[in-house]
C-alpha positions in Angstrom: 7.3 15.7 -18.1 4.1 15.3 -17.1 1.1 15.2 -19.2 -2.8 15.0 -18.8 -5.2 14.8 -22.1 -8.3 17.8 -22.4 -11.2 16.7 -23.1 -14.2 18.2 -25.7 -15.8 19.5 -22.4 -12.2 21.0 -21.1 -11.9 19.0 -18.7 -8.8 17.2 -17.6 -7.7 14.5 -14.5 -4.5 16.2 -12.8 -2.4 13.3 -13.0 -1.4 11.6 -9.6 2.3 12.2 -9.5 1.0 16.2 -9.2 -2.0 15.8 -6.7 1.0 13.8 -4.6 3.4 16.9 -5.1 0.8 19.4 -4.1 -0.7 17.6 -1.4 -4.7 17.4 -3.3 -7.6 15.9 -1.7 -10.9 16.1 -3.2 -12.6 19.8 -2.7 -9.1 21.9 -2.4 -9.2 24.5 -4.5 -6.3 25.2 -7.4 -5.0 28.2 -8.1 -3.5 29.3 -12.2 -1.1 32.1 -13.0 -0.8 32.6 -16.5 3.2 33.6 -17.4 4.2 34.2 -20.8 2.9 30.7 -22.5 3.3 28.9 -19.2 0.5 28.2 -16.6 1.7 27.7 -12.9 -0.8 26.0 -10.9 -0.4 25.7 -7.4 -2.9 24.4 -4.1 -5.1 27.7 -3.4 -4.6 28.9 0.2 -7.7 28.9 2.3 -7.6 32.9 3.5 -5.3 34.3 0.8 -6.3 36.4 -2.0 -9.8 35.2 -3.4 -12.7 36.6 -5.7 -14.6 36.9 -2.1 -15.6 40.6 -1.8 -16.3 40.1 1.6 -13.0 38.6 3.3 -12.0 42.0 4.0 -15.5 42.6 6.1 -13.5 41.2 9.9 -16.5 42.5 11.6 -18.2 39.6 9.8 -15.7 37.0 10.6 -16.8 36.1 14.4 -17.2 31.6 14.9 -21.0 32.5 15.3 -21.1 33.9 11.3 -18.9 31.1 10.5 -20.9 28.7 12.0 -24.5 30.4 10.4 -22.9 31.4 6.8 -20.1 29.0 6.5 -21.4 26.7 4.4 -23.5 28.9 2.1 
C-alpha cells in the first residue's frame, strides 16, 4: 500500500511510485471518483467529460480560436 500524509492546508505530494503508474508530469490534470469509502483517482483525459460548458460549442473549436483563446 501506498500512502501520502495531508497536510493542515489539504494538501498532499502524490507519491512517486503513482505519478510513475499514471504517467504525471507537472500541469496534468487528476481526475477523483468517489465509490463507497474509496476514491479512485485517475490521469484526467484532455477532451473527455469536463466542467467546461463550452466543449460542446464545435463551432468554436476551429485552430484560429484555439490559437486566440487557448491559453485563457
Amino acid at each position: 500500500m501506498i500512502v501520502s500524509k495531508l497536510t493542515s492546508k489539504a494538501q498532499t505530494t502524490i507519491p512517486q511510485p503513482v505519478r510513475n503508474a499514471l504517467h504525471l508530469v507537472p500541469g496534468d490534470e487528476l481526475a477523483y471518483e468517489i465509490e463507497d469509502q474509496r476514491v479512485v483517482l485517475t490521469k484526467a483525459k484532455s477532451g473527455g467529460k469536463t466542467d467546461d460548458p463550452f466543449r460542446t460549442f464545435h463551432e468554436w473549436s476551429s485552430a484560429a480560436d484555439e490559437k486566440a483563446y487557448g491559453k485563457l
